[in-house]
Legacy VTK file of the C-alpha trace (Angstrom):
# vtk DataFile Version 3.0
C-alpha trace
ASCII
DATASET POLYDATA
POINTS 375 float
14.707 -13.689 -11.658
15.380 -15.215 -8.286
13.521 -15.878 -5.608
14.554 -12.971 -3.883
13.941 -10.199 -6.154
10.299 -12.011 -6.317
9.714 -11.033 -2.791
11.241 -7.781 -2.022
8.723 -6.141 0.966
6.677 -3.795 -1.622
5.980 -7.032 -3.646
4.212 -9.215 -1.000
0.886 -9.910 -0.725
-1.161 -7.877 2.150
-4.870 -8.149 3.724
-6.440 -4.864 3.703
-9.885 -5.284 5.518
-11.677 -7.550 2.866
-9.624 -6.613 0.267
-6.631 -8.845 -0.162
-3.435 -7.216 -2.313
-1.285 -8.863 -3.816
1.749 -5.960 -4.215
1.970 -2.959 -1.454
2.181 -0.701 -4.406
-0.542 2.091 -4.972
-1.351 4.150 -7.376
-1.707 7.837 -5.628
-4.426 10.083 -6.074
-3.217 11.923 -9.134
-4.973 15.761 -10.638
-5.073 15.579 -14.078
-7.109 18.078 -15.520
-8.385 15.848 -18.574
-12.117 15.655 -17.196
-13.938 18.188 -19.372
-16.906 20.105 -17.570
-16.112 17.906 -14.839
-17.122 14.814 -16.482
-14.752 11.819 -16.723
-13.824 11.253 -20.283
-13.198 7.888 -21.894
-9.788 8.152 -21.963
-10.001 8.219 -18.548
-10.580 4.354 -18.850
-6.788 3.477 -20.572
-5.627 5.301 -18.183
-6.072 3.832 -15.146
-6.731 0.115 -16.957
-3.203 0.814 -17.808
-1.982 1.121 -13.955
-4.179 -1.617 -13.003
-2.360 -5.046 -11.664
-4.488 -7.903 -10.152
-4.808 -7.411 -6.737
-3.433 -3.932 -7.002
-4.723 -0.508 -5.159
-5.227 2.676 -7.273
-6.923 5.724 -5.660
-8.610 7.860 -8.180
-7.710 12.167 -8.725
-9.442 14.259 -6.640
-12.935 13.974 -7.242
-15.659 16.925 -6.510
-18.398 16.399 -4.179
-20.702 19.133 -5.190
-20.248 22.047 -7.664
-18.856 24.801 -5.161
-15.875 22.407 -4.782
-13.843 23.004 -7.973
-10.070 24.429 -7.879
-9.044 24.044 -11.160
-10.140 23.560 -14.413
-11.448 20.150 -15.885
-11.011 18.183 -12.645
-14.117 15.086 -12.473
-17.363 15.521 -9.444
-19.385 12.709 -9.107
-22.518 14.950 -7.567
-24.306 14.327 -10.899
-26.055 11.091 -12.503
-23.933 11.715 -15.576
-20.794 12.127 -13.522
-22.014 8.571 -11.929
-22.484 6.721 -14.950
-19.313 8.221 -16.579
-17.238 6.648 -13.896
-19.134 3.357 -14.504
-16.773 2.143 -17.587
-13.554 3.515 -15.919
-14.490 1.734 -12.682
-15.444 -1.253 -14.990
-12.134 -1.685 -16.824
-10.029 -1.494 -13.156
-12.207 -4.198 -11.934
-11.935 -6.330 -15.585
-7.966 -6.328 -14.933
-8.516 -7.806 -10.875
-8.049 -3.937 -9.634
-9.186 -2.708 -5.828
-10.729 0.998 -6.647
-11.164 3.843 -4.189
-12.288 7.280 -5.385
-10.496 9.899 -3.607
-13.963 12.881 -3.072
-12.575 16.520 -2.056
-13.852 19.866 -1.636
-11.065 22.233 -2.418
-12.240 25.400 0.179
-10.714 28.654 -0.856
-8.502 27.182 -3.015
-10.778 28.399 -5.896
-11.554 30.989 -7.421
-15.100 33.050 -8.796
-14.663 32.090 -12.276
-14.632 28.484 -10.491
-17.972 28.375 -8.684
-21.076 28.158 -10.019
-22.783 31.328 -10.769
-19.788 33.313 -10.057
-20.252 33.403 -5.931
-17.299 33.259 -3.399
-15.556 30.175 -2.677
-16.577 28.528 0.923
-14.317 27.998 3.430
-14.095 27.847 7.558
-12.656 31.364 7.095
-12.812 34.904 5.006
-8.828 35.084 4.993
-7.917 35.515 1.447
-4.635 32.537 -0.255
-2.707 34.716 -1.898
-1.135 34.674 -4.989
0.871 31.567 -5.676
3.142 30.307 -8.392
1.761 28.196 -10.736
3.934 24.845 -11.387
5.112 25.977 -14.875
7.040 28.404 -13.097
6.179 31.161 -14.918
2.819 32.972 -13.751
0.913 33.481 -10.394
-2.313 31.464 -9.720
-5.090 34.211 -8.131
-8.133 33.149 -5.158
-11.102 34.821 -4.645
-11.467 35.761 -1.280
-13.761 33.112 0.267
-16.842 33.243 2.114
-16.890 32.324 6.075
-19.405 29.274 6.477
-21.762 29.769 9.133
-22.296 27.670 11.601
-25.479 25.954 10.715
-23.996 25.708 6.923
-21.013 23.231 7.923
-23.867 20.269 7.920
-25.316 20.603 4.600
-21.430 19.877 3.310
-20.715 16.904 5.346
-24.090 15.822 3.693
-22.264 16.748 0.159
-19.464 14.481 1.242
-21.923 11.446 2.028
-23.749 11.947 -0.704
-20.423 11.874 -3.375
-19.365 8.527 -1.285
-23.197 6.785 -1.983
-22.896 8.306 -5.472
-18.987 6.485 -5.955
-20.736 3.162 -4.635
-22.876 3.237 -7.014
-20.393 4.195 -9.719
-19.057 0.803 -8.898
-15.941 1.596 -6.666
-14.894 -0.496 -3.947
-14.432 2.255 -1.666
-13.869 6.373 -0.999
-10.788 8.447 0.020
-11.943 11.407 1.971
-9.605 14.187 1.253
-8.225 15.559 4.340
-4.789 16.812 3.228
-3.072 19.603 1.124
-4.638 22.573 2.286
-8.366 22.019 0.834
-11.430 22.814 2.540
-11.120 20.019 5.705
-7.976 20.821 6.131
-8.567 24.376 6.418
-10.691 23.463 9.171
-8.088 21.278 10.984
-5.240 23.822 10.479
-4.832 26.763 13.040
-2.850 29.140 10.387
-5.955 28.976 8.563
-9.420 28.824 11.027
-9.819 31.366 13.034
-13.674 30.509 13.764
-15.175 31.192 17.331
-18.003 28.200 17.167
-18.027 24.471 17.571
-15.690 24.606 14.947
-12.616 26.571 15.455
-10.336 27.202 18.611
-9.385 24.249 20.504
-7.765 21.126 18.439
-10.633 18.849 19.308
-13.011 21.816 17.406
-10.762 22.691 14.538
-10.892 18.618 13.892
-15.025 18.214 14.336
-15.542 18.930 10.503
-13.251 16.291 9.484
-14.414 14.029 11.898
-18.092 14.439 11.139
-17.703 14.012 7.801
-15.909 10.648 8.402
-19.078 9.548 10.709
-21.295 10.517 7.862
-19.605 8.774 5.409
-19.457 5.869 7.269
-22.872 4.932 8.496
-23.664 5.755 4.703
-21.249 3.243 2.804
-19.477 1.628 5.828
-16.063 1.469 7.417
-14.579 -0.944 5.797
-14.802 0.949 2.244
-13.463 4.538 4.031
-10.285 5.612 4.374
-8.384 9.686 4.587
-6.112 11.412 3.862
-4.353 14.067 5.633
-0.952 15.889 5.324
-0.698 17.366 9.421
2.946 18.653 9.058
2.396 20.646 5.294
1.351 23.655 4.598
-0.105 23.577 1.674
-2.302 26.267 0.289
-0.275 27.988 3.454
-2.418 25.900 5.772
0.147 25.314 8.387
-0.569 23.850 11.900
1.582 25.152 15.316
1.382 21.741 16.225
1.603 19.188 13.946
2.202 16.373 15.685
-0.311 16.792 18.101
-2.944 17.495 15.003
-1.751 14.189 13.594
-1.875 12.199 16.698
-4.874 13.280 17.725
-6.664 12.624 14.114
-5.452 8.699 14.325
-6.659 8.090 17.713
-9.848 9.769 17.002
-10.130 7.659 13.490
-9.820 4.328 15.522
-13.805 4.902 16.893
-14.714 4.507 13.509
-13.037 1.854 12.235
-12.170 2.810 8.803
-9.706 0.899 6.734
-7.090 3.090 6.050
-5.020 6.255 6.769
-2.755 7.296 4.289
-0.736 10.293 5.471
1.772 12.494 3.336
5.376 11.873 4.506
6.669 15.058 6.387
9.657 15.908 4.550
7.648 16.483 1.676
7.523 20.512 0.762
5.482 22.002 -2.023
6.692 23.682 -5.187
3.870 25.634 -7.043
-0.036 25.793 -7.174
-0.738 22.709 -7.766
1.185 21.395 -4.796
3.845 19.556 -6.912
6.532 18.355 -3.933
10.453 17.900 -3.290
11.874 15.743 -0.615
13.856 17.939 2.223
15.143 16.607 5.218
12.673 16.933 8.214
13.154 15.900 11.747
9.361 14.812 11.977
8.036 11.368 11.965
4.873 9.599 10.881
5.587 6.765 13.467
3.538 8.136 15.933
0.646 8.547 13.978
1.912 4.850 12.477
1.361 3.678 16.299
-1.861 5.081 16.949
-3.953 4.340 13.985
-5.260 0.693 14.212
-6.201 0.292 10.200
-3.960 0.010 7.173
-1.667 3.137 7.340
-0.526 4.076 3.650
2.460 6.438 3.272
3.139 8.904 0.481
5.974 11.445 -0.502
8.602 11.240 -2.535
9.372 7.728 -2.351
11.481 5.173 -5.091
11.775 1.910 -4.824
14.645 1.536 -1.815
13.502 3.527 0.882
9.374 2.134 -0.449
11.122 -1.361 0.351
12.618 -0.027 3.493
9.119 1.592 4.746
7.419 -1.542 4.235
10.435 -4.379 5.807
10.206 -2.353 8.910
7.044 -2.139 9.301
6.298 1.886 8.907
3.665 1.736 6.181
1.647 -1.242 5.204
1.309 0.207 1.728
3.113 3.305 0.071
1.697 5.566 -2.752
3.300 6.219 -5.852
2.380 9.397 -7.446
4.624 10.657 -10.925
6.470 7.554 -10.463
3.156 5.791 -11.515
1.684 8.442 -13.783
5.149 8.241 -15.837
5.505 4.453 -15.708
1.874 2.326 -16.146
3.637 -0.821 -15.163
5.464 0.777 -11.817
5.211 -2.592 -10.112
6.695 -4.505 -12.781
9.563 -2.615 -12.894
10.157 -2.397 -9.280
9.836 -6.631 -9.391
12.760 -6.361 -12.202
14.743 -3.337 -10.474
14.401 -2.144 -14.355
15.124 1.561 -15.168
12.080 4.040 -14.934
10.728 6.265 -17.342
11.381 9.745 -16.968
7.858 11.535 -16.265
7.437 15.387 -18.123
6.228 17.970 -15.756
5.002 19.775 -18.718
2.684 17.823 -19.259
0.879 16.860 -16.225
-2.121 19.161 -15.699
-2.513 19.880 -19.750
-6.075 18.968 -21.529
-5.001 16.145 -23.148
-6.142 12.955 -23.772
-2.983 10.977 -24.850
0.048 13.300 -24.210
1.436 12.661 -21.200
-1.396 10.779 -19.921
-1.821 7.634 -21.821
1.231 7.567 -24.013
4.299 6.548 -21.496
5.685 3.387 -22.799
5.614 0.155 -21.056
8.696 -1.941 -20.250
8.019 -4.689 -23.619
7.690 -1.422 -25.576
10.375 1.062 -24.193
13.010 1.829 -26.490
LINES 1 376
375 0 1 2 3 4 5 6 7 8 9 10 11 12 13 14 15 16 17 18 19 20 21 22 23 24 25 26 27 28 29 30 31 32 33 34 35 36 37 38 39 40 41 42 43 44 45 46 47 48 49 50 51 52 53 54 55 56 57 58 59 60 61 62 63 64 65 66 67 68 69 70 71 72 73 74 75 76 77 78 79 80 81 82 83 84 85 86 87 88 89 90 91 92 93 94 95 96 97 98 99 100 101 102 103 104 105 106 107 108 109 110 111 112 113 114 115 116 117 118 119 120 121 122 123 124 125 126 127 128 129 130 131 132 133 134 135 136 137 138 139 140 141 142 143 144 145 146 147 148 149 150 151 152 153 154 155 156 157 158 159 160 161 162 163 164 165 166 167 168 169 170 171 172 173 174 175 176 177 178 179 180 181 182 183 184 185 186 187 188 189 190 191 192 193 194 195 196 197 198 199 200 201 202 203 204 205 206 207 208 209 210 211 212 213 214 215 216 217 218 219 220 221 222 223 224 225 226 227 228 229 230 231 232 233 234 235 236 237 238 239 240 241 242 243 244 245 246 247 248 249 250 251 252 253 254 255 256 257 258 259 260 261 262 263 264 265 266 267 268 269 270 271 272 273 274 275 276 277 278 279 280 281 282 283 284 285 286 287 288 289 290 291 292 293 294 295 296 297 298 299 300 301 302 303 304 305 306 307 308 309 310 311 312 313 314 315 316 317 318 319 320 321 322 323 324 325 326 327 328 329 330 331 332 333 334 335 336 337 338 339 340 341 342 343 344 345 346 347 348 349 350 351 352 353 354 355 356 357 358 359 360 361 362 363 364 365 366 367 368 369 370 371 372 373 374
């Protein structure tokens, strides 16, 4: 290997806050399914010991913060002690192999279901507007959502308190930071998006309201655990879980500026030429005039990018200076050893749609061969 191929931009070493990387590859927040009654499972710790590189980034699957904010079924909280000390061995094994650990805490919003919520009550949300039925990934049958329940006004705090509360609980799980997740059409984003809130209080109208939730809940999280173990994420020009915004750009602008008087380490936005296909807000690459250079601009932390990208135009995003890091989502979950390869330019594994979201604890989860033991 020469010289060259040793330093191609996604290989070289970066300085994020106190944390200092040694590759600008990361392993993307991932849903699984595989954490039964919400519990991470042991097999949870091959996993992502398996993904882990010395100096490498991985950002857990979405992660509850209380038990009104399950989606879908066997996805981990960390709201409980057991949840806590269930994390403790997974979080232990990343850190064994010289991993940086974030865990990625969410609230899905209306994106749920009765069946979903504990004793059988209405999801929350900043609105009573029904999702309707959507097509689940397989392609076959339609995913249904309860129609939520409007928050009232005086109800918003006692979730940002949800959200602090899951960030002390990941700290003491043992993770070097949290991922607040402000993207994909779940709960804060609901908030943030006009399509969706359609509140009259403090909350909803103007842009500066529609973004208070988010922005409180990054305050909160942030005198609890501090800045420099916080980062978001936020997809302003999707519309996932049809939470669309008329103005994007202005959303996303606005939300980097306004992260800068907190100080938090990162901002890792979804790429805007990234569309959805399915429930579970699988994604294609289309082409999109939109750009994430203005937000790029305006945010003064480490700005992560995600969507779609292989390993020329993740070289690209990094040599000119568009992303600090990118996030690799199937590419990762179908090849463990996703910076290796890139380092060789070797051929990638394949990953199996069919098997992403299925209860299983090896199949297509743990059982993708590595490069010394590809066939």
């Amino acid at each position: 290997m020469s010289s060259d191929e040793a330093l191609i931009p996604l290989l070289t070493p970066y300085k994020m806050g106190k944390f200092h990387l040694s590759h600008r590859i990361t392993l993307a927040p991932l849903t699984r399914q595989r954490s039964f009654n919400n519990v991470p499972q042991p097999h949870a710790i091959l996993y992502y010991s398996q993904r882990t590189t010395k100096g490498g980034l991985l950002i857990t699957e979405a992660t509850g913060v209380s038990d009104t904010a399950q989606g879908y079924p066997h996805t981990p909280g960390i709201w409980t002690e057991e949840q806590v000390e269930a994390w403790k061995p997974i979080v232990d094994a990343v850190h064994a192999k010289g991993g940086i650990f974030f865990c990625q805490i969410w609230h899905v919003g209306r994106v749920s279901n009765k069946e979903l919520q504990p004793h059988g009550q209405a999801p929350i949300s900043c609105t009573d507007k029904p999702l309707t039925p959507q097509l689940r990934s397989n392609g076959l049958d339609m995913a249904h959502f309860s129609q939520p329940r409007r928050l009232m006004t005086d109800e918003v705090s006692s979730i940002v308190n949800d959200f602090r509360l899951a960030a002390q609980n990941a700290i003491k799980a043992g993770f070097d930071g949290i991922e607040i997740h402000g993207a994909h059409g779940y709960l804060i984003e609901q908030f943030m998006k006009d399509q969706v809130n359609d509140r009259t209080d403090r909350y909803g109208g103007s842009l500066e309201n529609r973004c208070r939730f988010a922005l409180e809940i990054v305050e909160a999280v942030v005198k609890e655990i501090g800045a420099d173990r916080v980062g978001i994420r936020l997809s302003p020009f999707a519309d996932y879980a049809e939470a669309g915004d008329s103005n994007p750009k202005a959303l996303g602008l606005y939300m980097a500026e306004s992260l800068n008087k907190y100080g938090i380490l990162y901002c890792h936005v979804i790429e805007p030429r990234m569309i959805k296909l399915g429930v579970k807000q699988e994604c294609e690459r289309h082409e999109c005039p939109h750009s994430l250079l203005p937000m790029r601009k305006a945010f003064r932390g480490t700005f992560i990018a995600a969507g779609g990208f292989n390993r020329e135009d993740g070289n690209n995003v990094v040599a000119t200076g568009r992303a600090d890091l990118v996030a690799y989502g199937r590419l990762f979950l179908a090849n463990p050893d996703l910076p290796r390869r890139f380092e060789l330019n070797a051929p990638l594994n394949k990953y199996n749609r069919d098997t992403f979201y299925v209860p299983e604890p090896v199949v297509g989860y743990t059982d993708y061969p590595f490069l010394e033991t590809a066939v």
